[in-house]
C-alpha positions as CSV (number, residue, x, y, z in Angstrom):
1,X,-68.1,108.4,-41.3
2,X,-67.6,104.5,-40.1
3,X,-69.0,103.5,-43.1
4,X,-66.0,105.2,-45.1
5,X,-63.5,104.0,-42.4
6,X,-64.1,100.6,-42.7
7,X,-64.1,100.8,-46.8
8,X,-60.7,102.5,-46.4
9,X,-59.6,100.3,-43.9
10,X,-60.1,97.4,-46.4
11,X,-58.8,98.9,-49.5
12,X,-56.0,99.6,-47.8
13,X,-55.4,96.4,-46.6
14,X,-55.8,95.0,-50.6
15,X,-53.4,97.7,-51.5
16,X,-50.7,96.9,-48.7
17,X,-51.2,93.3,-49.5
18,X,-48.5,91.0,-51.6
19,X,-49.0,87.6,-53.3
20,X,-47.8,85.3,-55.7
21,X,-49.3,87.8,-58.7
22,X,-48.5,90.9,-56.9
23,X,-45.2,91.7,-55.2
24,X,-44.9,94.9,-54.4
25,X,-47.5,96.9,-52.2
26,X,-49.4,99.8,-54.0
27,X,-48.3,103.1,-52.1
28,X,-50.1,104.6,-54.7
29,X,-53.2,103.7,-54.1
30,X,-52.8,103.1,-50.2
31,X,-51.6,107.3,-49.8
32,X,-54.3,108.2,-52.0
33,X,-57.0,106.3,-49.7
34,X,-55.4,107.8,-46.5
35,X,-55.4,111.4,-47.9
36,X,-59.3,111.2,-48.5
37,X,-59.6,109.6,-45.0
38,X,-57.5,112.5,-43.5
39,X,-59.9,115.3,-45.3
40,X,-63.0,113.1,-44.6
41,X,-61.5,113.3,-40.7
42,X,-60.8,116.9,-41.4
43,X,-63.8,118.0,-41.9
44,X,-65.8,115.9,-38.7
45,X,-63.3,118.1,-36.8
46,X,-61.5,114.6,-35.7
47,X,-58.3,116.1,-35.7
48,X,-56.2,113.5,-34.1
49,X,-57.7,110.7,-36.4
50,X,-56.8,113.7,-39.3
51,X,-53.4,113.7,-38.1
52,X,-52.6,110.2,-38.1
53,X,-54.4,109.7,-41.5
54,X,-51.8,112.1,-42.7
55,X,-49.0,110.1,-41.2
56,X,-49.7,107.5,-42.9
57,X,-50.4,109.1,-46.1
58,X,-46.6,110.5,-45.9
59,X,-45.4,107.0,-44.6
60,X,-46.6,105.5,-47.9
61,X,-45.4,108.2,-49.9
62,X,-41.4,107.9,-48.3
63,X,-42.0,104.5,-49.7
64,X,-43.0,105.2,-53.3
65,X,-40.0,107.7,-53.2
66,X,-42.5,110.3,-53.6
67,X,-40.5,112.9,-51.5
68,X,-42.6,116.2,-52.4
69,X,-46.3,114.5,-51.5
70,X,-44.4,113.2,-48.5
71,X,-43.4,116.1,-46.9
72,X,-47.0,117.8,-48.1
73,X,-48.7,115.0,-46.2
74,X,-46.8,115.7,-42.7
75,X,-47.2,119.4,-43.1
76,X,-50.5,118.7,-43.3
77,X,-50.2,116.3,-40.4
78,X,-48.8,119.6,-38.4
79,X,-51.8,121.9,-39.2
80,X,-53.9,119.0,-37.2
81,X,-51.8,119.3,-34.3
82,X,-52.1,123.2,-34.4
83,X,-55.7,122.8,-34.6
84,X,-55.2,120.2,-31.6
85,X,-52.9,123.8,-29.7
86,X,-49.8,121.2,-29.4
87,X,-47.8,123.5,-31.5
88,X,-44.5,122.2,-30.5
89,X,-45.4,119.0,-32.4
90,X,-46.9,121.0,-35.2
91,X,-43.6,122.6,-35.2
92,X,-41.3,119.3,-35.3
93,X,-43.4,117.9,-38.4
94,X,-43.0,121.2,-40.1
95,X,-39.5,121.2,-39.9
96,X,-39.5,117.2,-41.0
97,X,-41.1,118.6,-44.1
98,X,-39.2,121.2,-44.9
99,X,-35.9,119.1,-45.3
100,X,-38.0,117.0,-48.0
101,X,-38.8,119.4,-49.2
102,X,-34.7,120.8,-49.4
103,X,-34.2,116.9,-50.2
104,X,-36.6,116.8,-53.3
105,X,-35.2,120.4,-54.9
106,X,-37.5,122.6,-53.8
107,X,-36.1,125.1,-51.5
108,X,-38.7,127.9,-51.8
109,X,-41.6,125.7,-50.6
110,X,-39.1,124.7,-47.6
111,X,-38.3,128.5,-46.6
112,X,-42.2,129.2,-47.2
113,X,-42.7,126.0,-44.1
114,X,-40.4,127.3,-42.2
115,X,-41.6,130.9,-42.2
116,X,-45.4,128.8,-41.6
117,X,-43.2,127.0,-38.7
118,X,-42.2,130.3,-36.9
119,X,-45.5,131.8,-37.2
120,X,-47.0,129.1,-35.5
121,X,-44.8,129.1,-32.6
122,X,-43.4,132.5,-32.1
123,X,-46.2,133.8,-29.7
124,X,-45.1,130.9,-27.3
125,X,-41.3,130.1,-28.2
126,X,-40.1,133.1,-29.7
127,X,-36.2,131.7,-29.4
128,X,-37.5,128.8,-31.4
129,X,-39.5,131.6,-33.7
130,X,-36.2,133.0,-34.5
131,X,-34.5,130.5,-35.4
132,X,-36.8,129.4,-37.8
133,X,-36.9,132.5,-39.4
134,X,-33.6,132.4,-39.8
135,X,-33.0,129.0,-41.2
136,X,-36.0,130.7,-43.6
137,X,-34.0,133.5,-44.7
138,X,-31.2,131.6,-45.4
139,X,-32.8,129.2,-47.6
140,X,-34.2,132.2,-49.8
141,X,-30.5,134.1,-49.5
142,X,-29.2,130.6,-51.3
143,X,-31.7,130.9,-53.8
144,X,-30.9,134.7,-54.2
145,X,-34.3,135.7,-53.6
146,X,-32.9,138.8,-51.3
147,X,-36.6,140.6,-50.9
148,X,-37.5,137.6,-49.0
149,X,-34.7,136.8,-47.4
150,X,-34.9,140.4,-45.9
151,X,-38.4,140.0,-44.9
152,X,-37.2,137.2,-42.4
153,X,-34.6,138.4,-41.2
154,X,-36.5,141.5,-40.4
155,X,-39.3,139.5,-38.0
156,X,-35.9,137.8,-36.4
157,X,-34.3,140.9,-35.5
158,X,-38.3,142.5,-34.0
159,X,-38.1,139.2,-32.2
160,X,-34.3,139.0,-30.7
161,X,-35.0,143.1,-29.9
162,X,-38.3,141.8,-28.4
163,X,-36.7,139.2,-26.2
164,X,-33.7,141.9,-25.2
165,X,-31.4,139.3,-26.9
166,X,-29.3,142.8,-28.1
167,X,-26.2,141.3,-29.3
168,X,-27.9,138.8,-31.8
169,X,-29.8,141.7,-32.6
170,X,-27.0,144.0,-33.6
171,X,-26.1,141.1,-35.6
172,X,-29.0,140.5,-37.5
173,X,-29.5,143.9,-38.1
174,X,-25.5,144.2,-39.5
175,X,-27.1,141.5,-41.8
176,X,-30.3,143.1,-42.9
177,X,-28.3,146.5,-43.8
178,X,-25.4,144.6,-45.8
179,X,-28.2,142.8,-48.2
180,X,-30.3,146.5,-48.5
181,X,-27.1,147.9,-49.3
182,X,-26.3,144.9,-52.0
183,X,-29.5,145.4,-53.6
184,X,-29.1,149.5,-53.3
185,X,-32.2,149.8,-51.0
186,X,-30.1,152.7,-49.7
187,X,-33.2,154.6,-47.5
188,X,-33.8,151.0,-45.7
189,X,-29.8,151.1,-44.8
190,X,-30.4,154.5,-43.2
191,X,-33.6,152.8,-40.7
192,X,-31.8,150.4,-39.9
193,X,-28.4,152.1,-39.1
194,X,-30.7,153.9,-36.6
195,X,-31.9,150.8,-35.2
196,X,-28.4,149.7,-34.8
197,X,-27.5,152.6,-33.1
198,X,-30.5,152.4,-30.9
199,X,-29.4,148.8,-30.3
200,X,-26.0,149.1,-29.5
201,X,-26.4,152.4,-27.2
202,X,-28.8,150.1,-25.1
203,X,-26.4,147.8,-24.6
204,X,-24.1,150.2,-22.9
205,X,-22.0,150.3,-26.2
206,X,-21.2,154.1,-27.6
207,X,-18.1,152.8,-29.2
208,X,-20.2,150.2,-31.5
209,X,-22.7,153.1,-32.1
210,X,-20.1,155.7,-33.0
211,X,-18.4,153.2,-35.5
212,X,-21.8,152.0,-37.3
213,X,-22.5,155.9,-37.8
214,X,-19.2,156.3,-39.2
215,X,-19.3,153.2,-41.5
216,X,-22.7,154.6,-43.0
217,X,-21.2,157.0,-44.1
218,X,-20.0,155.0,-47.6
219,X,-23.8,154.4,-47.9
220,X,-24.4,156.8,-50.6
221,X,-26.6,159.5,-49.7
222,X,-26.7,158.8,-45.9
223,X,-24.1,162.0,-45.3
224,X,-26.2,165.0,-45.3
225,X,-29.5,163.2,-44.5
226,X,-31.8,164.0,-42.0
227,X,-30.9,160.4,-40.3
228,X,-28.1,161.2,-40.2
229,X,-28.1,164.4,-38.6
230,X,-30.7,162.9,-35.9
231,X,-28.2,159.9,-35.3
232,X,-25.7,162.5,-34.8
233,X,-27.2,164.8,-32.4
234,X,-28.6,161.8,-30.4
235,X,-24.4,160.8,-29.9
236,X,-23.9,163.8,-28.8
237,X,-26.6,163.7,-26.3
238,X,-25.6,160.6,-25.2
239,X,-22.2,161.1,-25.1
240,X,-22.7,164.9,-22.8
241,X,-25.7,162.6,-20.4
242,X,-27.9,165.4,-22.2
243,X,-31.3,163.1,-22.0
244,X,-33.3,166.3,-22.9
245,X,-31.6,166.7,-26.1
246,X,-31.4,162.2,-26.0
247,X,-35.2,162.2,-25.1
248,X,-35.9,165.2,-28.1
249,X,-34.2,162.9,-30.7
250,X,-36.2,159.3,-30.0
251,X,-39.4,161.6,-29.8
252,X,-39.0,163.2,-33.4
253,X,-41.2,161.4,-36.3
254,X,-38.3,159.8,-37.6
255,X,-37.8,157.6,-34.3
256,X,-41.5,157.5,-33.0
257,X,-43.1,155.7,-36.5
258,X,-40.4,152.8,-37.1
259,X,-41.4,149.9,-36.5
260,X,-42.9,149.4,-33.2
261,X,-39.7,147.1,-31.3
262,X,-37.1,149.8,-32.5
263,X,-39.5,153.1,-31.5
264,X,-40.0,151.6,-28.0
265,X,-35.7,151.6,-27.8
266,X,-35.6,155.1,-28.5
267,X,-38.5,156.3,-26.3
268,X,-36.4,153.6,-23.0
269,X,-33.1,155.0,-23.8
270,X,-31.4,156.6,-20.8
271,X,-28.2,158.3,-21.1
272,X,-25.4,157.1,-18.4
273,X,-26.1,158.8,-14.9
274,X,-29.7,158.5,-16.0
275,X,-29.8,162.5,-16.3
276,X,-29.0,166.1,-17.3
277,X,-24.7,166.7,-16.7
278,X,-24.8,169.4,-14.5
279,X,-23.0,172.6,-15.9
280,X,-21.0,175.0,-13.4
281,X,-22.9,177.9,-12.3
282,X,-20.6,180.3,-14.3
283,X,-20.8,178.3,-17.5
284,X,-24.8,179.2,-16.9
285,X,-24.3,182.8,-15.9
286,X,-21.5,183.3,-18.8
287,X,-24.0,181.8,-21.6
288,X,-27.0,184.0,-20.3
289,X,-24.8,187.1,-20.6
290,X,-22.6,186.6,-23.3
291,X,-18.9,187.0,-25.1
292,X,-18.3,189.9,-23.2
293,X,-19.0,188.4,-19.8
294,X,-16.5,185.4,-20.4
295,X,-14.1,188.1,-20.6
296,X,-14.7,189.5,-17.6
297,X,-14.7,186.7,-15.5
298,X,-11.6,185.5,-17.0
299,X,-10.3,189.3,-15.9
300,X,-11.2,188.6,-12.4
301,X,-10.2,185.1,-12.1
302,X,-6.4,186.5,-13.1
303,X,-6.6,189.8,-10.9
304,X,-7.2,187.8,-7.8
305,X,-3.8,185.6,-8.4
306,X,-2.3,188.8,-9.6
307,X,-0.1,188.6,-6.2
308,X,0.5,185.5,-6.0
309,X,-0.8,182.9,-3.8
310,X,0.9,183.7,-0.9
């Protein structure tokens, strides 16, 4: 291993080195010998030396104008800090490389970084998660590659629903629904109405939920289905503080196996008052014996202010 360091070192030097038959230094040659230095540092687990190999390597690349190898070299540069846990700066060169990459025309290998990015960091920053998955989805949305797009704006919502960030969340969800219903993914704009409505009702918002049921209903094939019938009956439960008939909704199949975030809303949600609204006793005793009993009770109520209240 200090054998091949101290070859590089001095081809490096030669190929960095001007004079009166050679003017310009050769990048070329100099990224080439820093790339085999980073593997060879690789693979002695020296990931720091790895690292700033890599550097270097991109360094000489920005200077042959060699944009793509340049932002390959720090993203590799960025795996050796992950492998060093100082994902932060793993992060940072990640993003570097994914405006070259922007910068040299190729915007799909930029999203694919970023989504790399987010992975990386979102167990320890998932604000920092999100908003690389964003700045991912928009990339691919430019492109018009909606399936993908969709795919990252689904982990941002998880994460902002995660993080109880329930505004952005409605948002992103708004967004994720409007490009399911532009590609006529109609079933998906149903799951996520309900996630919406989930969303919003946590938020303290029946207004918002109401309305995003109501819009839905343009979304062809949503009127008559069984989401929403559940979304319906859940309103109402909310709206009478029923949370049996709240609590029997976000228990049914349809609520329990979405995805994990959204199912945990339903199974939390608590209607205002936090219980049952208690009915009058004669309501009770009227519905337990029926039409005819309303009737009577109606009877007796005007018989006894037959005279008057005097």
């Amino acid at each position: 291993m200090v054998k091949h360091k101290s070859f590089t070192n001095c081809f490096l030097c030669f190929s960095l080195k001007t004079g009166f038959l050679k003017w310009k230094p050769d990048y070329d040659s100099a990224a080439t010998e820093y790339g085999k230095a980073a593997v060879a540092f690789k693979n002695a687990k020296q990931f720091d030396q790895a690292r700033e190999a890599c550097l270097r390597e991109a360094e000489a690349h920005e200077n042959n104008k060699a944009l793509f190898h340049a932002a390959k070299a720090y993203e590799q540069a960025g795996m050796m800090l992950k492998e060093m846990q100082r994902l932060p700066e793993a992060v940072q060169l990640i993003e570097k490389a994914s405006m070259m990459y922007l910068e040299n025309g190729t915007p799909d290998t930029a999203a694919i970084a970023l989504e790399r990015a987010g992975k990386l960091i979102e167990n320890v920053s998932p604000e920092k998660a999100v908003q690389l998955y964003q700045q991912a989805a928009s990339v691919f949305e430019n492109e018009e590659r909606l399936r993908q797009a969709l795919e990252m704006l689904g982990k941002a919502s998880r994460l902002l629903v995660r993080g109880r960030r329930l505004d952005e969340a409605a948002l992103s969800l708004q967004k994720e629904k409007s490009i399911y219903k532009e590609i006529e993914n109609y079933p998906t704009c149903y799951k996520k109405t309900i996630a919406q409505v989930l969303v919003h009702l946590h938020r303290n918002d029946y207004v918002a939920a109401e309305r995003c049921v109501r819009e839905s209903y343009s979304i062809p094939g949503f009127n008559g289905s069984e989401d929403c019938a559940a979304l319906e009956q859940l309103l109402e439960g909310y709206d009478q503080q029923d949370q049996d008939q709240v609590s029997e909704v976000c228990n049914s199949p349809l609520f329990k196996y979405m995805d994990n975030d959204y199912a945990k809303l339903g199974l939390t949600l608590v209607v205002p008052g936090g219980g049952i609204k208690k009915k009058s006793p004669n309501a009770a005793q009227d519905k337990a014996r029926g039409p005819a009993a309303v009737g009577s009770h109606a009877d007796e109520e005007e018989d006894e202010y037959s005279g008057g209240l005097c």
